[in-house]
Residue frames as a rotation matrix with the C-alpha (Angstrom) as fourth column:
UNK 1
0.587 0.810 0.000 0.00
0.810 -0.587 0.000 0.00
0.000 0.000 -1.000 0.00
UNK 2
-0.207 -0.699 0.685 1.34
0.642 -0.625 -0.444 3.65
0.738 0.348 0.578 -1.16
UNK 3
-0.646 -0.071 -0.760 0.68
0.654 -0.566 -0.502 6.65
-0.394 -0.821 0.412 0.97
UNK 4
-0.662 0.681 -0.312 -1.87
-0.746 -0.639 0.189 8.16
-0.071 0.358 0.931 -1.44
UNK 5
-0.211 0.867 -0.452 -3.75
-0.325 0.373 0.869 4.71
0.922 0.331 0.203 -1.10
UNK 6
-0.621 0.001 -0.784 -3.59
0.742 0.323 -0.588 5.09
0.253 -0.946 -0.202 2.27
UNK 7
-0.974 0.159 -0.164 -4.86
-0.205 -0.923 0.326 8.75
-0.100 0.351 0.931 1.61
UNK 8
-0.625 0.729 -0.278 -7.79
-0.552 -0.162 0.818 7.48
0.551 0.665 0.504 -0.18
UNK 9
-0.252 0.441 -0.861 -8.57
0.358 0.869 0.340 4.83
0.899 -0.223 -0.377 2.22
UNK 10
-0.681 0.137 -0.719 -8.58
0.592 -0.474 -0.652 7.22
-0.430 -0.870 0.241 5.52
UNK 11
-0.818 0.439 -0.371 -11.18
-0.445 -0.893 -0.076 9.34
-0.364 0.103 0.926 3.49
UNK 12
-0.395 0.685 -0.612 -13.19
-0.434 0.448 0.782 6.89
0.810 0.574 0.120 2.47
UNK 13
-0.492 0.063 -0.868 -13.46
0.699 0.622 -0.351 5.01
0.518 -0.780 -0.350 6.41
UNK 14
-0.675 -0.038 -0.737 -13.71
0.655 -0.491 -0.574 8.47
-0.340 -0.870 0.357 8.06
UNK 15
0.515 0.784 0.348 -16.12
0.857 -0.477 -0.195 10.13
0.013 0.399 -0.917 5.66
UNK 16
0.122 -0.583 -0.803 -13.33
-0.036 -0.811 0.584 13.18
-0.992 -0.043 -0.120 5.33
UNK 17
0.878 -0.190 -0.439 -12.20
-0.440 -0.680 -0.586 14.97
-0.187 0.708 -0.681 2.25
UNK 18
0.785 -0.600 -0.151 -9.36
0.544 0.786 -0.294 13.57
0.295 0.148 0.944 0.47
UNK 19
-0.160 -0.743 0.650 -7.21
0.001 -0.658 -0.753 16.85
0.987 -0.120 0.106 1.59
UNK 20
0.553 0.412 0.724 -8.34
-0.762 -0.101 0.640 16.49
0.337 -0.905 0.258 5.07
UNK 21
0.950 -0.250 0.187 -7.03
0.206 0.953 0.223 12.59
-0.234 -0.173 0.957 5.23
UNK 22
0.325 -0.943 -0.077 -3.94
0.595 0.267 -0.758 13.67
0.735 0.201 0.647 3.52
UNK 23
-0.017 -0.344 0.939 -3.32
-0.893 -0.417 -0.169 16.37
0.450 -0.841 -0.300 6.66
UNK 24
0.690 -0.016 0.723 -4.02
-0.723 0.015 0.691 13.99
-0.023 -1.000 -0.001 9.17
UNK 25
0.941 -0.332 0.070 -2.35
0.329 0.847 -0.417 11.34
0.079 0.415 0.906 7.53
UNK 26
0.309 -0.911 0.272 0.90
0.376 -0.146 -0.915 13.62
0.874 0.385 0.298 7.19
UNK 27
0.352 0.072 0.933 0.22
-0.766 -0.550 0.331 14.94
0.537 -0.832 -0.139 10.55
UNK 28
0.941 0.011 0.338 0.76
-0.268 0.635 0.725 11.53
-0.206 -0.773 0.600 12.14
UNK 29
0.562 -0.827 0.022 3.95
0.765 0.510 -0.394 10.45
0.315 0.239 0.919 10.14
UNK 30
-0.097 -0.471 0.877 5.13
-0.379 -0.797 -0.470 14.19
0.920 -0.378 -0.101 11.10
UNK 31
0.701 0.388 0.599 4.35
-0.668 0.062 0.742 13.45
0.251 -0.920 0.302 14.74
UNK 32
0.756 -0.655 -0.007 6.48
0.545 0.622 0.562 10.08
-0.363 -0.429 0.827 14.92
UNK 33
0.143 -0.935 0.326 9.55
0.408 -0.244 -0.880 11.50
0.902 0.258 0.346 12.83
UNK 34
0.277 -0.336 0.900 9.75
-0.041 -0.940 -0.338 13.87
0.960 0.057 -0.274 15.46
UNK 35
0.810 0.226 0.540 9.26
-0.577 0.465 0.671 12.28
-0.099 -0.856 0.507 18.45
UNK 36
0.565 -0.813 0.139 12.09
0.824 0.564 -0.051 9.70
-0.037 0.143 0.989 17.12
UNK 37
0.367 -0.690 0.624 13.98
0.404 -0.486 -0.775 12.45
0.838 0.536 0.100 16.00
UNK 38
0.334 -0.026 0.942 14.11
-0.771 -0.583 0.257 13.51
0.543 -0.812 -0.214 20.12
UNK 39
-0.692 -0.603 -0.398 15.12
-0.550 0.797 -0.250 10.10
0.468 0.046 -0.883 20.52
UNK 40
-0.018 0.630 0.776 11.50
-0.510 0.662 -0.549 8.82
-0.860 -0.405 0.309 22.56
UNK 41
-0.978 0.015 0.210 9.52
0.076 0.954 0.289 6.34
-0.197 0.298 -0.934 21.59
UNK 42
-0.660 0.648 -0.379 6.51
-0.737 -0.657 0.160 6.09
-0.145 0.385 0.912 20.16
UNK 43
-0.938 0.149 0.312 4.17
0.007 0.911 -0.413 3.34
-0.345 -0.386 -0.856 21.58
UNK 44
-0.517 0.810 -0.277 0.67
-0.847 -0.438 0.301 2.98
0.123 0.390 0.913 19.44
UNK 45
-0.561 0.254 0.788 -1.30
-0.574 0.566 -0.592 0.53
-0.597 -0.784 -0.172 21.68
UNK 46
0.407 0.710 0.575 -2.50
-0.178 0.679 -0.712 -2.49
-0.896 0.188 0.403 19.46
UNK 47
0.565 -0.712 -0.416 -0.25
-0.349 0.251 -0.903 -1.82
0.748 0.655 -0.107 16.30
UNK 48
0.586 -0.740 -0.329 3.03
0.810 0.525 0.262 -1.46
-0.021 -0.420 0.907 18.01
UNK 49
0.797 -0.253 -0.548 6.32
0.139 -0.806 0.575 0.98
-0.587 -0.535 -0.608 18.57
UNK 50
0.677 -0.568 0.468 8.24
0.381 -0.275 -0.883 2.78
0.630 0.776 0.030 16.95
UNK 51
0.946 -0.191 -0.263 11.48
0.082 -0.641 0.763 3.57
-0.314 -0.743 -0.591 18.33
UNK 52
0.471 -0.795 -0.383 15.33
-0.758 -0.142 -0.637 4.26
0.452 0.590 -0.669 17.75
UNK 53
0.962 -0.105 0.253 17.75
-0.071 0.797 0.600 1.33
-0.264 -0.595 0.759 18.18
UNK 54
0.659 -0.734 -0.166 21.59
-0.548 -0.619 0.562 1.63
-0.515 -0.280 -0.810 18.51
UNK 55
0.826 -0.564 -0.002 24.35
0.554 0.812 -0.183 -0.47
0.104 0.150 0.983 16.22
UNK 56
0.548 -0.810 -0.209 27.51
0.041 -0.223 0.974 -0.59
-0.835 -0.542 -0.089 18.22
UNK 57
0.479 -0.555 -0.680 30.62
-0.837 -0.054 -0.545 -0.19
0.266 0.830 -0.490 16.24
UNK 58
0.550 -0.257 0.794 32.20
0.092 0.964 0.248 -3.18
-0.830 -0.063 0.554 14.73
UNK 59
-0.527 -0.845 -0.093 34.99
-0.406 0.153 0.901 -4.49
-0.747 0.513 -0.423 12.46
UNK 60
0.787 0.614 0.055 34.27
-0.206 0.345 -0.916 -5.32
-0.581 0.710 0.398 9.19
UNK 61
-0.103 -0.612 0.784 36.38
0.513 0.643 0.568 -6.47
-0.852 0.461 0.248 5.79
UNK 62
-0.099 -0.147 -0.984 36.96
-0.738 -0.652 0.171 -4.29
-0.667 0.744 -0.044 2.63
UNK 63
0.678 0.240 0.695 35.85
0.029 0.936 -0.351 -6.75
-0.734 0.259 0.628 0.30
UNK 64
0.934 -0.352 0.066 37.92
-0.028 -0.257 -0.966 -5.46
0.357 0.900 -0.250 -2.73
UNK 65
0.229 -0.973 -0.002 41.08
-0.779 -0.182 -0.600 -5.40
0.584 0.139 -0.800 -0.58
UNK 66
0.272 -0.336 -0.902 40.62
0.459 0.869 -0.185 -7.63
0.846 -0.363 0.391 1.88
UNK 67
-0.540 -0.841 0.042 41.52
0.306 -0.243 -0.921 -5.19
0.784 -0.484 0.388 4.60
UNK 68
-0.448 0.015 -0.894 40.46
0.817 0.411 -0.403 -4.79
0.361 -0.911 -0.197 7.85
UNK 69
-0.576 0.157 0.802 38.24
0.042 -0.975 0.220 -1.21
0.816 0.160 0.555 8.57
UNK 70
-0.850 0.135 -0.509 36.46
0.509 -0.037 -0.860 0.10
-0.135 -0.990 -0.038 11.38
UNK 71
-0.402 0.889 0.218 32.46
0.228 -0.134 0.964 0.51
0.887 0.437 -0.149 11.02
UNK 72
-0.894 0.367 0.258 31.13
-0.448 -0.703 -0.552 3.53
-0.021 -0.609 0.793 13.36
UNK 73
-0.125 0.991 -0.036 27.93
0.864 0.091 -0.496 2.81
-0.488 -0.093 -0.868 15.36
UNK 74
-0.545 0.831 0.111 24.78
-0.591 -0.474 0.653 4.40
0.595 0.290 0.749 14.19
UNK 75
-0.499 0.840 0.211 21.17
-0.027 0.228 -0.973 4.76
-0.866 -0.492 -0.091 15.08
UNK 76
-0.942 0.291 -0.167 18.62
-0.125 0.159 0.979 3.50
0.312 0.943 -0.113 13.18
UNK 77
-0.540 0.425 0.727 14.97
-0.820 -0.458 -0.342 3.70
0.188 -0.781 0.596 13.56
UNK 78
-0.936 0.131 -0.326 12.91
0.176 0.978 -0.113 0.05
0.304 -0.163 -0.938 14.44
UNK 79
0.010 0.999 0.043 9.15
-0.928 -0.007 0.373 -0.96
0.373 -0.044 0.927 14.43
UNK 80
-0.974 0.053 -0.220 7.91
0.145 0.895 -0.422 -4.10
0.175 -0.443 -0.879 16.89
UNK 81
-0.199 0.939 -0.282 4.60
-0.262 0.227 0.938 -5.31
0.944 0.260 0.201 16.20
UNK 82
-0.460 0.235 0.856 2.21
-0.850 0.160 -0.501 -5.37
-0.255 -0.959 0.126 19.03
UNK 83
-0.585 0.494 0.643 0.35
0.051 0.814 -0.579 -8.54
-0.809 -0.306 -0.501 20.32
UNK 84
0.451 0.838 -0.308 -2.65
-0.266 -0.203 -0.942 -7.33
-0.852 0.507 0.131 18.52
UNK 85
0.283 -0.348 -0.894 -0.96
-0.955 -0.011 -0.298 -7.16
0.094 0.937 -0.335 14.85
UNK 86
-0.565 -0.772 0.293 1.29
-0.742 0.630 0.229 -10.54
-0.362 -0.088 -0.928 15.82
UNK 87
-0.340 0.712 0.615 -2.08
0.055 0.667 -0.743 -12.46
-0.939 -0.219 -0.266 16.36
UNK 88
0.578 0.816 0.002 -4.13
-0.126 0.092 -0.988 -11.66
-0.806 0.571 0.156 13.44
UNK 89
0.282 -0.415 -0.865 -0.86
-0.944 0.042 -0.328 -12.18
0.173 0.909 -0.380 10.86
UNK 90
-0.220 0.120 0.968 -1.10
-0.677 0.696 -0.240 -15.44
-0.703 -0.708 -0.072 12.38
């Protein structure tokens, strides 16, 4: 599913205006970026959470030379399905 047939489908459930659905719609993905972007979490009871998760640095292998290099952590952000979602893809 795209983000304009998500669009079409939040105006069609909610009886709203397709420019209405695309605000709230962009309103909510605005809402988590930002929240992640402060580093919380973002817990949506029955889907599941969005949140950031840390990869340590680690050694790694130049494939083309063969040489040894050093690969800087980073954050990245991470989704875990709630209960609810787990069950019904069951």
């Amino acid at each position: 599913m795209t983000k304009n047939e998500l669009i079409e489908k939040v105006a069609k459930k909610s009886s709203l205006t397709k420019r209405a659905a695309a605000d709230a719609v962009n309103s909510t993905f605005d809402l988590i970026r930002d929240s992640l972007t402060r580093g919380e979490k973002v817990i949506i009871t029955g889907f599941g959470t969005f949140l950031i998760r840390k990869r340590a640095a680690r050694r790694g292998r130049n494939p083309q030379t063969g040489q040894t290099i050093q690969i800087p952590g980073k954050k990245l952000p991470g989704f875990t399905a709630g209960k609810t979602i787990k069950r019904l893809i069951k």
